[in-house]
C-alpha positions, 0 to 999 in steps of 0.5 A, a space after each residue: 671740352 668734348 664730353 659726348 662724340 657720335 658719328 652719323 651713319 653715313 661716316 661723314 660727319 660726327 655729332 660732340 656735346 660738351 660741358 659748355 651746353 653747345 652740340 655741334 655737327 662737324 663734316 670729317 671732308 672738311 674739318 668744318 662746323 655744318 651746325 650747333 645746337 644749344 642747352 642753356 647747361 651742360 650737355 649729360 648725354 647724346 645720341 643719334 638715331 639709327 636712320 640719321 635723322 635725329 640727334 637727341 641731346 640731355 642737359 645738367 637741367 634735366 631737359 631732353 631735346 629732339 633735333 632735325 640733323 639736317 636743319 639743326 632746328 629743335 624738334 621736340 624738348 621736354 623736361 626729365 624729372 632728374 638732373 643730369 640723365 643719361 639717354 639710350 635711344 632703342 635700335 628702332 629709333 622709337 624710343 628713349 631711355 633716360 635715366 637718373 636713379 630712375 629710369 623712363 622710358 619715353 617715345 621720340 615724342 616725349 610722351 612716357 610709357 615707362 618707368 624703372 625705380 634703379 635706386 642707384 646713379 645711372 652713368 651708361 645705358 645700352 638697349 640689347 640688339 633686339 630692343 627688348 632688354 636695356 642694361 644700365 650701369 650705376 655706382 655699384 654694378 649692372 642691372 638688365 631690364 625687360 623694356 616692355 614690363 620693367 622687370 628686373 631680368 639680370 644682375 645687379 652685377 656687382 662690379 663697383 662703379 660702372 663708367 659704360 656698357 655694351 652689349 656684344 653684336 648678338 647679344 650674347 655677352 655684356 661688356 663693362 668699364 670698372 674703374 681700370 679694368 674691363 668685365 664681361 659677362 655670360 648675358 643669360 647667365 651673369 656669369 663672368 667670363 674669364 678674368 678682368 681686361 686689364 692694361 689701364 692704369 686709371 679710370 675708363 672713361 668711354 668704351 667703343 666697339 666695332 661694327 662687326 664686333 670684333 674689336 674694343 677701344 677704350 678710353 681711360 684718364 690714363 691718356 691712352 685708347 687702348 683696343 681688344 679681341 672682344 672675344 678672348 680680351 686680348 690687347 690689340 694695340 694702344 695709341 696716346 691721346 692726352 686728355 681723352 674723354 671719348 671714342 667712337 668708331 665709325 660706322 665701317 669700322 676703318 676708323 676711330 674718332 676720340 675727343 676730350 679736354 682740349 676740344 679737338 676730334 680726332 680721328 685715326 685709321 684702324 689698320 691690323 698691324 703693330 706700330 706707331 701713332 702720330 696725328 695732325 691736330 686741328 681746332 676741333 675737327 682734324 680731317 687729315 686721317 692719321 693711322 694706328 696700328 693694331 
């Protein structure tokens, strides 16, 4: 099972966690395994560094662990205080949030310089653009953080139990999963813009958005990704994925990778025009590219 999907910068290869404790790095050219890393449990976060130099991965033990992306070698571990944290890595690679009901804030050396009492399960975190705000969702809403005094800046915004969050590309608007629907927020405000995105018949598992912001895909348990305008919360297209857990997009925004259950990535060209969607499977990785239109 493919619990945690990333891609590298360079759109070539993606990184997967899984529930198994292995992290893997997976070339889309070939559809083959450049390398794995292991946890002794199972994988709770993963996270790739902006220049593509680190893949920080989290365990059900609590452990975090630095690895070279090239050499797949560790690079540095160390031990949260919590089992299970979620991880954020800043837009400037040099630091780590990780969060339980506690959230730290660590150097990409291990060394903490930061701690947030949250007093709620952490599920997604997510720096603001510039770094110096980090939204995390928990069991009962989203709570916005200063990163440089801890304060509580924005929220709790109560929306019930929140599977992800983004920030829009300017930072302006905060976007959410809660349970079926899709929230967004005034950032400045914590006003709720417009009413709840809504189409998913079960939970919302993971949230993407595109590189030039543009666009939203979801993952829900209802076995569908469905993509919206991220400015008006329109629906723009679904496609069928069974047992999907996971999406991302690439770094250029022409294709979507989503993975789950059945411990295959898939990956799907994003064209702007209505249609159907069909996919080649292969163990893990396919790298023939199948298209939905949206």
């Amino acid at each position: 099972m493919i619990c945690w999907l990333e891609y590298l910068p360079d759109g070539r290869r993606v990184v997967t966690g899984s529930w198994c404790g292995t992290v893997r790095d997976w070339s889309l050219e070939s559809g083959k395994q450049e390398g794995s890393m292991k946890h002794l449990v199972g994988i709770s976060g993963l996270a790739v560094t902006r220049d593509g130099a680190k893949i920080i991965s989290s365990d059900w033990g609590g452990w975090i662990q630095v690895w070279d992306v090239e050499s797949h070698e560790l690079v540095k571990k160390w031990i949260h205080t919590e089992s299970g944290p979620e991880i954020a890595i800043s837009p400037d690679d040099r630091l780590v949030a990780v969060g339980g009901k506690n959230v730290s804030i660590y150097t990409m050396e291990g060394r903490c310089v930061d701690s947030v009492k949250i007093g709620d399960s952490v599920w997604r975190m997510c720096f603001f653009p510039n770094g110096n705000k980090l939204a995390c969702g928990t069991s009962s809403g989203i709570h916005v953080y200063d990163v440089n005094s801890g304060r509580l800046i924005l929220g709790p915004l109560d929306t019930g139990w929140v599977s992800d969050v983004l920030w829009s590309r300017d930072g302006s608007m905060l976007f959410a999963s809660d349970d079926e629907m899709i929230r967004c927020w005034n950032s400045d405000t914590g006003q709720q813009i417009g009413h709840p995105w809504t189409g998913h018949t079960h939970r919302i598992s993971s949230l993407s958005l595109s590189p030039d912001g543009s666009i939203i895909a979801s993952a829900s348990n209802d076995e569908t990704v469905r993509f919206w305008n991220a400015t008006t919360g329109d629906p723009m297209g679904e496609l069928q994925h069974d047992g999907v857990i996971t999406v991302r997009f690439s770094p250029s925004g022409e294709f979507l990778a989503s993975a789950g259950w059945d411990g295959k990535i898939y990956i799907w060209q994003v064209v702007e025009c209505l249609g159907q969607c069909q996919t080649s499977n292969f163990k893990y990785v396919s790298p023939v590219v199948c298209s939905t239109m949206i």
